[in-house]
C-alpha positions, 0 to 999 in steps of 0.5 A: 108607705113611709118615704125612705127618709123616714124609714129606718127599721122594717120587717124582712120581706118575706119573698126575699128569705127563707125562714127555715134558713134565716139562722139559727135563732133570733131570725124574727127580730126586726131588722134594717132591709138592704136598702130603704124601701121605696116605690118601684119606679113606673121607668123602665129602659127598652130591654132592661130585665128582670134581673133575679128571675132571668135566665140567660143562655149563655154561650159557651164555645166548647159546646159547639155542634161537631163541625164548629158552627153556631149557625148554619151560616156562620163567618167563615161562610161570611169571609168566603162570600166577602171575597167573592165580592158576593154580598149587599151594601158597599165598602166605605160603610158610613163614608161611602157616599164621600169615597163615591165622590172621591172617586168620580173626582180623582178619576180612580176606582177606589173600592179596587184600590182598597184592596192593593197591600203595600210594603209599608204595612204591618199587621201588630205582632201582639194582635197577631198572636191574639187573633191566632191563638186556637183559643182565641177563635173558639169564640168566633162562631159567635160573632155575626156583625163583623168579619173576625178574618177582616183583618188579613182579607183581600178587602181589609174590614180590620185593621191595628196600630200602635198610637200615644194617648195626650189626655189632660185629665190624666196627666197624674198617671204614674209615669212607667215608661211603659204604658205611660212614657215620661212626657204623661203620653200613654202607649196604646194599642188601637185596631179598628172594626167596621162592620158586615152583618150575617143576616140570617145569624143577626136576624136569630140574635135579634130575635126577628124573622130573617125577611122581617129584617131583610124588609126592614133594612131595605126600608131604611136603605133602599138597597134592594139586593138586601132582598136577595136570599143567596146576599147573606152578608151585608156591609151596612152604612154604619159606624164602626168601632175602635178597640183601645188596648193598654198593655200586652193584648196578647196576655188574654190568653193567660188565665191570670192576667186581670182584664178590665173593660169599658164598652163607650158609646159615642157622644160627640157633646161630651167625649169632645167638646165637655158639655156637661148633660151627661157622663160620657166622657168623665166615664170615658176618663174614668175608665181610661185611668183604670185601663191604664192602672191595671195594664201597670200591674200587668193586666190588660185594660180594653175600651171599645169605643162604638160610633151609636151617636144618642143611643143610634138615635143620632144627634137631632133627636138628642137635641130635641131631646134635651130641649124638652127635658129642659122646659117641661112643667116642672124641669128637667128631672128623673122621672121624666127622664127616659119618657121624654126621649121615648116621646120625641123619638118613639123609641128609648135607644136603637143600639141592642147591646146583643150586637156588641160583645161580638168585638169581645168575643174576637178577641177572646175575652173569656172573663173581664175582671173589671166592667166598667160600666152602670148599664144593666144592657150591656152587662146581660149582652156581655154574660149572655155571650159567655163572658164572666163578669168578676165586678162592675164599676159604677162611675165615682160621685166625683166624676158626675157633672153638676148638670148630669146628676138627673140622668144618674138619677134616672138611670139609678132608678131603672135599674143601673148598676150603682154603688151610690144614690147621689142621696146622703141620706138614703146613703147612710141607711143603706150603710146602717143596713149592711154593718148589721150582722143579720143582713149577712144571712138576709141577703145570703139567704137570697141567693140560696133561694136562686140556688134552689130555683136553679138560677144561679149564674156560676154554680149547681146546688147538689143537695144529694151531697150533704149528707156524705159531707156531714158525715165528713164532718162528723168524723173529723170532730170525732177523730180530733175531739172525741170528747166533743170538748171543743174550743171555740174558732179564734186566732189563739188557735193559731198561737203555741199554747206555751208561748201564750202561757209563758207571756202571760207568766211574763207579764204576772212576774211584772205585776201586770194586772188582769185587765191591763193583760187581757188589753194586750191580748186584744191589742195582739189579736186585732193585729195578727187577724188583720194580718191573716189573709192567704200568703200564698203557698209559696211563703213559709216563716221560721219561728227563731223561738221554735226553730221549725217552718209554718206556713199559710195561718200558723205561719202568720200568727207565729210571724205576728206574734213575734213582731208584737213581743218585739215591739214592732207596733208600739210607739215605746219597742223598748220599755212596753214592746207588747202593746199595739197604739197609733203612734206605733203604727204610724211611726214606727212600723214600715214596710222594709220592717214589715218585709224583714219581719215576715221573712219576705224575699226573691225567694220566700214571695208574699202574696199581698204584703203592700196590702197587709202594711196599708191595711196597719198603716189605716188601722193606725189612723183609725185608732186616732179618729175623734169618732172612735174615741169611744171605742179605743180610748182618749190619750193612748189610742189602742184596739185593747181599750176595747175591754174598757168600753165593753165594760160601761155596757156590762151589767152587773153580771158582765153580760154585754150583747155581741152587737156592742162588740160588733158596733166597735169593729165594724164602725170603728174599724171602717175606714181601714178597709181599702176603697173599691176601684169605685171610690166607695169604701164598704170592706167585705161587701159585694154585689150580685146582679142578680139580687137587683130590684130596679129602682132600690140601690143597694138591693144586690149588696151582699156583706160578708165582714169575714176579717171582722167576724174573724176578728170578733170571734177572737176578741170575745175569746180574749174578753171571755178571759176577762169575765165578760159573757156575750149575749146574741152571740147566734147573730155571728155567721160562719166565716165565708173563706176558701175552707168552709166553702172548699169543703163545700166545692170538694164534696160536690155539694156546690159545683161549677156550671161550666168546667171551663170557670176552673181555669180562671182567676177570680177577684174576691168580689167576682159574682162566681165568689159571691155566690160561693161565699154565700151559699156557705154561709147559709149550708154551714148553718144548715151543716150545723143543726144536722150536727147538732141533731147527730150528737144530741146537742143544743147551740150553747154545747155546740156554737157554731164557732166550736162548729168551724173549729172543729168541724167544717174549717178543719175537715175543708182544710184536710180535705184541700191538701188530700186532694191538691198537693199545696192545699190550695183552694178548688177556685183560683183566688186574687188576693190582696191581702185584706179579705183571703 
């Protein structure tokens, strides 16, 4: 087998694609994998799964038994027990050997002065209303580590304050006075957690008898009331765990407040004193700055941070650790990495992150927008909890000290959630791989083939329903194209036809040449579809040249045509308003013009406007890099230079492949696309865990380059004009939107697992929209042929670009308004701006 440096081009693996859905032709071609191909690494981390073939069961508090309980003995039962002081193990936990001192020496009896109440204390009001909120204690009968009632019992076991956070690293935080005061102090709210474990209930999460745990326990602490049977609660000498919150923590309530989360276990080496072995304290850093960001923009960020020194190993044999990957024959290296701790402790980690998401499940935490966190462990215990994981967040590159790269390296390798190898080489097959079109189907195809194993994380596939969504289908082509004269999915379709003719008249009566005409409609085109993310249902435009209301895409594409004919993104507005160059964006376009322009107000909101000028402003950039000289020309930089290019790679006849149009866009636009809160800028392309090959970074990489498929399908339109013919064209995929994949949902051929999901808030990288957007592209692929079959067809006479036009965009469009007044989509969306 080749080395991955060496390899560029492979064949499809053919376990992970059905053939018979691969596309609609040219689906034997040899094309890039996802990843490079590589030997599995024989490093495996105690508990890590099987991703794609797992199966969680994964809890869901409103599928309780009648009286509430998930287990016969639950906390309730726990609380009760706690305060009939009937239980093993002694209050101060990990300092009660220090409180029993304290005690012989100050001659008082401490465990009864732990219970006194004073004046002076205050429960936190935020933390108050989160902890009594019906819908926050649902979850509670999960939790079996701890008291969830700990924080109003007689024998406080939780307790929260208010503190300010000095942090040097983040001392370049935007200065709120809110969440961040004016000094760069950052206002948090902390509550503190110790633990009591329900025995029988941890003993049936762990996975072990109860009188193996009960036995093992007593070993390890010589405490022979674990022994007891009717000791159901015990209060181990443990460490305990300390919540963060940035933001009103009472807002998880609310279904659309974005929540990101990091679960931090301690390492004193690093979270303290810097030592720079390992990651802990930069994602520690990390994961605060993030916390802190989305608590600005109204979310809540949460970091729970656990007393598991090393794992739970404990620092001594972290040590011993470091000093045998150290002077090991051939130094310290990934291979070796987890073998090494498995050979000095006889174990690789003692903290079964099963016993985690209970602090999470108290406070209610139903989704979390943002994990950030590399650790496969964590994120199953999360999920298995019931919690909906929209996006990890691997730590940036920048963030890893020098001497920390190995245990990247090796925890990449063991199946971690990464967004980066640390390889640049590896790095740029893997990019090479995602730009290409056939990947999209590759790795769709992928999670289609869970959906028929049933193995999907969020969705049923209901095949039974395709049929009648065809027949849907079917009638909307034939009610608003009889003739079956369908014209292809593009932006024009969204422009008034006279107002296309008469500029094009305009520009005749100028003697503005063909080529020079159809450069302007690119330039018109690139701009309007970039532009052409869901506004929101609330924002309309008035047309002054039609003095009539659109909204959503019409409203769009009538707004932008009027900015480009007013001259909004040329570098000259007066003498050659209709262009769209660098200069004009970078210069001439700003925000309040923006803002103007598209009729934005109190009253008329916009969702994702900061994003739609950033987005223009980095096209204005993009146009201007020496690297896309090629692509959009050497003096004056514009998109409509792309006519030029094409041409050199015409023959004779005009025809050009769809991929030398595709290179253009997809490379030569890719640094207009915002970075991920990761730092890695990769546009429309999202991850799924469950498509994960331990050892194969880039494996659970999904693309859906919807705005930049959108954007070609309209160009070739305006290039058609010219003369040009496209081949490959079949290598295009439907657009992964809310209509062709809300007709989908509104059928009934995809539904939700859980009802519970249709409440939530869903960022587009979400695992829930991944999957929704790939199964779309793969079911109207497959809507296609069955069409092409009824109406006696073949591709050319019925593309699938004529497909969403007339068929599935429309008939999901129509569907959406007939069963929701505003026509919004059957899955609450965030939106920015740049993808919806």
């Amino acid at each position: 087998m080749s080395s991955p440096s060496k390899e560029k081009v492979l064949k499809v693996d053919p376990d992970d694609i059905d053939e018979k859905n691969a596309g609609p032709t040219d689906h034997k071609l040899m094309t890039p994998l996802i990843y490079s191909q590589q030997q599995q690494s024989p490093i495996n981390v105690l508990g890590s799964p099987h991703i794609e073939n797992k199966k969680y069961t994964i809890f869901n508090p409103n599928e309780l038994a009648a009286d509430g309980k998930l287990y016969k003995y639950d906390y309730r039962d726990l609380h009760s027990d706690l305060e009939k002081q009937h239980f093993a193990g002694v209050y101060g936990w990990d300092n009660a050997c220090y409180w029993a001192i304290a005690e012989k020496k100050a001659k008082t009896d401490l465990t009864a002065h732990y219970a006194k109440r004073h004046a002076d204390e205050i429960h936190m009001e935020k933390w108050v209303s989160l902890l009594q909120h019906k819908e926050t204690q649902k979850w509670w009968p999960r939790i079996v580590t701890f008291d969830p009632l700990g924080m109003f019992a007689t024998n406080p076991t939780a307790a929260a304050t208010s503190a300010i956070l000095n942090i040097p690293e983040l001392a370049d935080l935007k200065r709120d006075g809110v969440i961040v005061d004016e000094d760069g102090g950052i206002n948090t709210q902390k509550a503190a957690v110790y633990f009591c474990w329900n025995v029988p209930a941890l003993a049936q999460r762990l996975e072990l008898s109860e009188y193996d745990l009960r036995d093992a326990l007593h070993k390890y602490t010589g405490n022979p009331s674990l022994l007891d049977k009717t000791k159901n609660a015990f209060l181990p000498n443990v460490g305990g765990c300390t919540i963060y919150t940035f933001g009103d923590v009472s807002k998880i309530r609310d279904p659309k407040t974005e929540i990101a989360v990091r679960v931090h276990d301690e390492c004193n080496g690093s979270d303290v004193f810097g030592t720079d072995i390992c990651t802990c304290r930069p994602y520690l850093i990390f994961a605060l700055r993030s916390c802190v960001e989305i608590a600005q923009r109204g979310g809540v960020g949460i970091v729970a941070y656990f007393r598991k020194e090393g794992r739970s190993l404990g620092e001594i044999t972290k040590y011993r650790v470091y000093n045998a990957r150290r002077h090991q024959q051939g130094g310290d290296r990934a291979e070796t990495y987890f073998a090494q701790t498995e050979k000095i402790a006889g174990i690789q980690d003692a903290r079964f992150q099963t016993m985690m998401p209970d602090v999470l499940n108290w406070m209610g935490v139903d989704r979390i927008d943002w994990l950030l966190s590399m650790s496969s462990e964590k994120y199953d215990a999360i999920v298995e909890a019931g919690i909906t994981v929209n996006q990890r967040v691997p730590l940036p590159d920048n963030y890893v000290p020098k001497h920390a790269k190995v245990e990247v390296l090796a925890k990449i390798a063991a199946g971690y959630h990464a967004e980066s190898t640390l390889d640049k080489k590896m790095e740029s097959d893997t990019l090479s791989a995602l730009r290409d079109l056939r990947t999209i189907r590759k790795q769709c195809s992928r999670i289609f083939k869970l959906a028929k194993n049933n193995q999907l994380m969020y969705f049923e596939f209901n095949p039974d329903k395709f049929d009648a969504t065809v027949s849907l289908v079917l009638d909307c082509i034939n009610q608003h194209y009889p003739d079956k004269n369908i014209p292809m999915h593009s932006r024009f379709r969204h422009f008034d036809e006279k107002s296309i003719t008469n500029l094009m008249q305009k520009w005749n009566s100028k003697f503005v040449c063909k080529k020079e005409q159809v450069r302007r409609m690119a330039d018109l085109i690139t701009v309007s579809v970039l532009l052409d993310a869901g506004a929101g249902p609330e924002w309309k435009y008035i047309s002054p040249q039609h003095n009539a209301t659109y909204t959503r895409s019409e409203g769009l594409a009538y707004a932008s045509f009027d900015m480009f004919t007013a001259g909004l993104f040329s570098s000259d507005p007066l003498s050659l308003p209709c262009r769209v160059n660098s200069v004009g964006l970078l210069q001439n376009l700003t925000l309040q013009k923006l803002q103007v322009a598209f009729q934005v107000s109190a009253t008329n909101p916009m969702i994702g406007l900061q994003g739609r000028y950033k987005l223009l402003k980095r096209l204005g950039s993009a146009l201007e890099f020496e690297k896309n000289h090629e692509y959009f020309g050497c003096e004056l930089y514009r998109p409509g230079n792309l006519l030029d290019y094409l041409l050199k790679h015409c023959d004779d006849d005009l025809n050009v492949s769809i991929r030398m149009l595709w290179k253009a866009v997809i490379v030569g636009l890719e640094s207009i696309w915002p970075k991920q809160m990761s730092g890695i800028r990769r546009g429309d392309v999202w991850v799924h865990n469950k498509l994960k090959k331990s050892g194969i970074p880039g494996s659970d990489m999904v693309p859906f380059h919807k705005l930049q498929q959108w954007l070609t399908y309209s160009l070739v339109e305006a290039f058609e004009y010219y003369g040009i013919n496209f081949l490959h064209m079949s290598d295009m995929t439907c657009l992964a939107e809310y209509r062709n994949g809300g007709l989908l949902v509104d059928t009934g051929v995809l539904s939700l697992r859980s009802k519970y999901d249709q409440n939530k808030y869903y960022d587009v990288g979400s695992e829930l929209v991944v999957e929704w957007r790939a199964m779309t592209v793969v079911l109207i692929d497959k809507l296609a042929e069955r069409l092409r079959e009824l109406l006696h067809m073949d591709e050319e006479q019925l593309s699938l670009a004529k497909v969403l036009e007339g068929g599935t965009w429309r008939a999901g469009r129509e569907l959406a308004f007939k069963l929701r007044p505003n026509g919004a989509p059957p899955i609450n969306l965030r939106s920015d701006g740049t993808v919806f």
